[in-house]
C-alpha positions in Angstrom: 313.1 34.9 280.6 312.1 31.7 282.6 309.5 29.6 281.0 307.9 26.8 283.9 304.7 24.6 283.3 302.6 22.4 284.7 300.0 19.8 283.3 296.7 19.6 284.5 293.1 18.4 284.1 290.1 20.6 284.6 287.1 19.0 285.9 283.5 19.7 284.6 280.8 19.9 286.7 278.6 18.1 284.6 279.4 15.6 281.7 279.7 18.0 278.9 278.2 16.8 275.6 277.9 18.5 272.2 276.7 17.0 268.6 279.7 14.6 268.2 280.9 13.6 271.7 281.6 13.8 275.5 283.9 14.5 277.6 284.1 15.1 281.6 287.3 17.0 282.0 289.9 18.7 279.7 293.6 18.3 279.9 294.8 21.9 280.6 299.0 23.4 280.2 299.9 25.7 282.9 302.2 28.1 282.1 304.3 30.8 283.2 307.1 33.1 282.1 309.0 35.3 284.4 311.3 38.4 283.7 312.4 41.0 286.2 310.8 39.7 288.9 307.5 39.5 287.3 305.5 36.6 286.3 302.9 36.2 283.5 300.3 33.0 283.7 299.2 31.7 280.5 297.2 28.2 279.7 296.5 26.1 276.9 292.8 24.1 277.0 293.6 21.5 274.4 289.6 20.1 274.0 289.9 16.6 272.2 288.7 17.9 268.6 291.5 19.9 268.3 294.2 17.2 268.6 296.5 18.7 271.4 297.8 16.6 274.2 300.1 16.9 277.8 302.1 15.1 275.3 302.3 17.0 272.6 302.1 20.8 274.3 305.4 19.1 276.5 307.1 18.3 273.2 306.4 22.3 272.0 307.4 23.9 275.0 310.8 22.0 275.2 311.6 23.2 271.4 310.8 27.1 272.9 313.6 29.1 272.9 313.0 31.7 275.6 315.8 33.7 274.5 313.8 34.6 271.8 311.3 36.2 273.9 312.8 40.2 274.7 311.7 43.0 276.1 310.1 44.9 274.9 307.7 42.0 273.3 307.5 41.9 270.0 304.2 39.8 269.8 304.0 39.3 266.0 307.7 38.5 265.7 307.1 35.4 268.7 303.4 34.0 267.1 306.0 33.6 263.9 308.5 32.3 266.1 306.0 30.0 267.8 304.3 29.1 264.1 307.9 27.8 262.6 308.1 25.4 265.6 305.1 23.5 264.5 302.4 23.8 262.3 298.9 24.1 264.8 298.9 23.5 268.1 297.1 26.3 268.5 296.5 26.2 272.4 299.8 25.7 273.4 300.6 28.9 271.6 298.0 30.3 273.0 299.4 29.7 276.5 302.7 30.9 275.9 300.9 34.4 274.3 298.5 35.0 277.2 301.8 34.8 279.9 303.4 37.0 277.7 300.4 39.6 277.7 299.7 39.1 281.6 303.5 39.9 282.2 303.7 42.7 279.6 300.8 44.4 281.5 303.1 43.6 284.8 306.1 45.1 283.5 304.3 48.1 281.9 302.3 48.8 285.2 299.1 48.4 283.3 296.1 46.3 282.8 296.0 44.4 279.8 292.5 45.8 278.7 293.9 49.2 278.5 297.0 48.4 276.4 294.6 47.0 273.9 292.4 49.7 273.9 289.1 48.1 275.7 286.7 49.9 277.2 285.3 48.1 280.1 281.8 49.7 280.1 281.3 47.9 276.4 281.5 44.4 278.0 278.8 42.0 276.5 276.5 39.7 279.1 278.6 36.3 279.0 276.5 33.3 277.8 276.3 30.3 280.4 276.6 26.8 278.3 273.7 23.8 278.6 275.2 20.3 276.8 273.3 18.0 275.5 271.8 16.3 278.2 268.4 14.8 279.7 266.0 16.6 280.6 265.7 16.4 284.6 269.9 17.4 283.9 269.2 19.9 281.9 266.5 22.0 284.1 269.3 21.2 286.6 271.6 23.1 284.6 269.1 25.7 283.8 268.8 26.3 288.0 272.7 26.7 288.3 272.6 29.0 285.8 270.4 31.2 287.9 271.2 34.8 287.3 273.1 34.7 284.0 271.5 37.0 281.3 272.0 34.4 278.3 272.2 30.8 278.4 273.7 29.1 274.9 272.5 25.8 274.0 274.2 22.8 272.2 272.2 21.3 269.5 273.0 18.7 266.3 270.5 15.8 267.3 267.2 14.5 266.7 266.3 16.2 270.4 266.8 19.5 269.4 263.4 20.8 269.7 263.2 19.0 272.6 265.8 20.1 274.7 264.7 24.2 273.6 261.1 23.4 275.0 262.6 21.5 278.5 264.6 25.3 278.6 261.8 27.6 277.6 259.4 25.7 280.6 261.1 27.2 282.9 263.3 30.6 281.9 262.5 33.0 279.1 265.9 34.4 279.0 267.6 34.6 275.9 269.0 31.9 273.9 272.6 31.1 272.0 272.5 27.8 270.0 275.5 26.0 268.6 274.7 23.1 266.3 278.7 22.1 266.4 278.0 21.4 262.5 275.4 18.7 263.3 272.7 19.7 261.2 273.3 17.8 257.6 269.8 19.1 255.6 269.9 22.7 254.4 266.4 22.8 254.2 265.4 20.9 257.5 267.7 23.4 259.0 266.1 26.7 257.9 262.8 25.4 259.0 264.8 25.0 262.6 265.8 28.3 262.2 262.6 30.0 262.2 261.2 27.8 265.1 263.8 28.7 266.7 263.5 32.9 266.4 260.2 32.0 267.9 261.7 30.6 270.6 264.2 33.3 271.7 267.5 32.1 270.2 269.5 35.1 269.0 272.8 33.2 266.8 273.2 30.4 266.0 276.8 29.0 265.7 278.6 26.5 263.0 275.2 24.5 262.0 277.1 22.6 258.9 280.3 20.8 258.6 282.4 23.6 258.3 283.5 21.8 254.9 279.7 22.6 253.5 280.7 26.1 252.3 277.7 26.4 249.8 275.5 24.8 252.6 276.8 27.1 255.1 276.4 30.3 252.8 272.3 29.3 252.0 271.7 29.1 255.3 273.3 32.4 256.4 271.5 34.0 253.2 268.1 32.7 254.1 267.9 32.7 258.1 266.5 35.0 260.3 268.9 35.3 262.8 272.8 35.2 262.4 274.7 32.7 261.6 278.3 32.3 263.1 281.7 30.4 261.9 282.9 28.5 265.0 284.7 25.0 263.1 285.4 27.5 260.0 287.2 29.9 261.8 290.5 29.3 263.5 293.2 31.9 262.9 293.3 35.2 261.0 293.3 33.2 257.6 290.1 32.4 257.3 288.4 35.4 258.6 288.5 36.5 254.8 287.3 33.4 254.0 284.1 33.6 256.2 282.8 37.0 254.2 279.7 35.6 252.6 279.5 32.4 254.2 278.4 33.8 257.8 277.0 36.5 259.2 280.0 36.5 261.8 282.9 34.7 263.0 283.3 32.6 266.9 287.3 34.1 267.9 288.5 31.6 270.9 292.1 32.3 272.1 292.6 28.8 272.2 292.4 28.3 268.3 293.8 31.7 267.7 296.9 31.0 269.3 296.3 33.9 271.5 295.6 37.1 272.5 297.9 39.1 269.5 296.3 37.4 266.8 292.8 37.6 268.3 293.1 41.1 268.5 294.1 41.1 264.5 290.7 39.0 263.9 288.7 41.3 265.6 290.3 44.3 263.0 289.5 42.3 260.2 285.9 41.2 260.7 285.1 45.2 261.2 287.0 45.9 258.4 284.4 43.2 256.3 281.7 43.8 258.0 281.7 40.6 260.2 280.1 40.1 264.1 281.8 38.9 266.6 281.3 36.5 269.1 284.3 35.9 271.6 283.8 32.6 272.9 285.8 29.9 274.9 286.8 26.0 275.6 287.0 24.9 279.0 289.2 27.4 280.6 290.7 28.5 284.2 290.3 32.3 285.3 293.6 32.8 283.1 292.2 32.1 279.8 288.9 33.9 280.5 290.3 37.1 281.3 292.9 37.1 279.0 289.4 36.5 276.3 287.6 39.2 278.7 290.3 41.4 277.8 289.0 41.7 274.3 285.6 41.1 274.7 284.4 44.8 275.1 285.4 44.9 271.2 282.6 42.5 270.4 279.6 42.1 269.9 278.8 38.9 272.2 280.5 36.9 274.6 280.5 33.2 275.4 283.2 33.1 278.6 281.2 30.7 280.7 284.7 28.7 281.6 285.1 29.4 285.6 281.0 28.5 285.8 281.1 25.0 284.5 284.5 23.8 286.2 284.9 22.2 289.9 288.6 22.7 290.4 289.6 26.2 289.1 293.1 26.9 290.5 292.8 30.3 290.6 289.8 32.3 292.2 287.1 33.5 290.0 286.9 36.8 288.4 284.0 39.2 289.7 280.7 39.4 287.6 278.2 41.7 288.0 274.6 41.6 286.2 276.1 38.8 284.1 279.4 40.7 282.8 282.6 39.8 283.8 284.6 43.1 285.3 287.8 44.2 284.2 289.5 45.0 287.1 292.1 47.6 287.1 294.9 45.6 288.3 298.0 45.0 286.3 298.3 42.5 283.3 295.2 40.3 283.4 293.9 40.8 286.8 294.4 37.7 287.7 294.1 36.3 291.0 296.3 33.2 292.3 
């Protein structure tokens, strides 16, 4: 196999801003393999919490071994292969996994969805993601999301209440929230909670430090609505971990390192009972559908990626009624 890439930097359309930070573009790693005159596109989002670089995904990809990579693919053998490189780095992993998947489905003369078993009929609505913003942005936001069945929220600051009332004056859709563990009160949160039922919100995502187990755990034991592990949850370790603590677990490629493991995350949240929300960073078409792949399998989706960029390099996949489509082109179904 031949393993190319190619830095890059995705632009958001609008400042993006959660409980923490800010950021206005994410450094992206374009990758692709090719094998008997196929080629599989992968990418890595490497959003500034998690610690990965240009830098440091360059560094990875020139310790890969491609001759490790045969055909057939032996995904769990490679994530182990990929795992002994480095410890983390989950997105550049993840990048290297998705081109593998894409060209799999290439070489097999089959879309991706049906190797894993998805049915594309079972795909969720995908959320559309309002930041933390003013409020003449945010009803701007609101417009551009104009025809999307859900719209998630980012919460975590004193404006909280303030920013769900700007939303609810002008759409009554329904509402994701993800506090991005910036709630700190257990109590204060709870009452937030049930305001926010009121208002429409259906989960609520990561409201503690993920570190706040036992705050964490009231919460979910006491609230209304469910309560998902987004921080808590990275790879298929800490699934287990999450039983009791949340009502269900946030899977993103990009911490997963990929499309194998996700898949393994998604088994062991049904086998313990766990929801599922497949959600995303800021991601290309590639990444999306490689998540849109697996979505089917859960219960909701957050894949709002190609909606809140400016400079996709690929085209963007078809939605209808709010639902991406799983096409039945080979490997991801991705367009370049």
């Amino acid at each position: 196999m031949q393993l190319t890439y190619q830095p890059f930097e995705l632009q958001l359309k609008h400042t993006f801003t959660i409980a923490k930070f800010s950021r206005t573009s994410t450094p992206l790693m374009l990758v692709q393999l090719t094998h008997e005159g196929q080629t599989g596109f992968g990418e890595a989002s490497m959003v500034p919490y998690m610690g990965e670089s240009h830098q440091s995904a360059t560094e990875f990809l020139n310790k890969v071994d491609v001759s490790q990579f045969k055909y057939p693919i032996d995904f769990a053998a490679i994530i182990h292969y990929l795992d002994s490189i480095a410890l983390g780095q989950p997105a550049i992993k993840a990048a290297i996994d998705i081109a593998l998947h894409d060209l799999d489905g290439k070489l097999k003369g089959k879309p991706c969805w049906e190797i894993f078993g998805s049915d594309p009929a079972n795909m969720p609505v995908t959320s559309y993601t309002i930041g933390i913003d003013t409020k003449n942005v945010i009803l701007q936001k609101v417009k551009e999301a104009k025809g999307l069945k859900v719209i998630k929220v980012k919460l975590g600051r004193d404006s909280d209440k303030e920013l769900i009332q700007t939303i609810r004056s002008v759409t009554n859709v329904p509402l994701y929230v993800d506090a991005n563990q910036g709630w700190t009160d257990r109590k204060q949160s709870l009452d937030l909670i049930y305001w926010l039922q009121e208002q429409g919100v259906q989960l609520i995502e990561q409201p503690m430090l993920k570190t706040d187990i036992d705050g964490n755990a009231w919460i979910t034991e006491h609230s209304p609505i469910p309560i998902i592990g987004d921080e808590a949850v990275q790879r298929l370790g800490d699934v287990t971990a999450a039983k009791g603590v949340y009502h269900g677990i946030n899977i993103k490629l990009m911490k997963s390192a990929g499309m194998y493991e996700a898949k393994q995350m998604i088994n062991k949240a049904r086998e313990l009972g766990l929801k599922i929300l497949i959600g995303c960073m800021s991601e290309t078409s590639c990444a999306t559908l490689a998540a849109a792949v697996l979505a089917p399998q859960c219960d909701w989706a957050d894949l709002d990626g190609p909606l809140l960029t400016i400079n996709n390099p690929y085209q963007n996949p078809d939605m209808v009624n709010g639902k991406w489509v799983l096409n039945k082109k080979e490997g991801l179904g991705l367009d370049v």
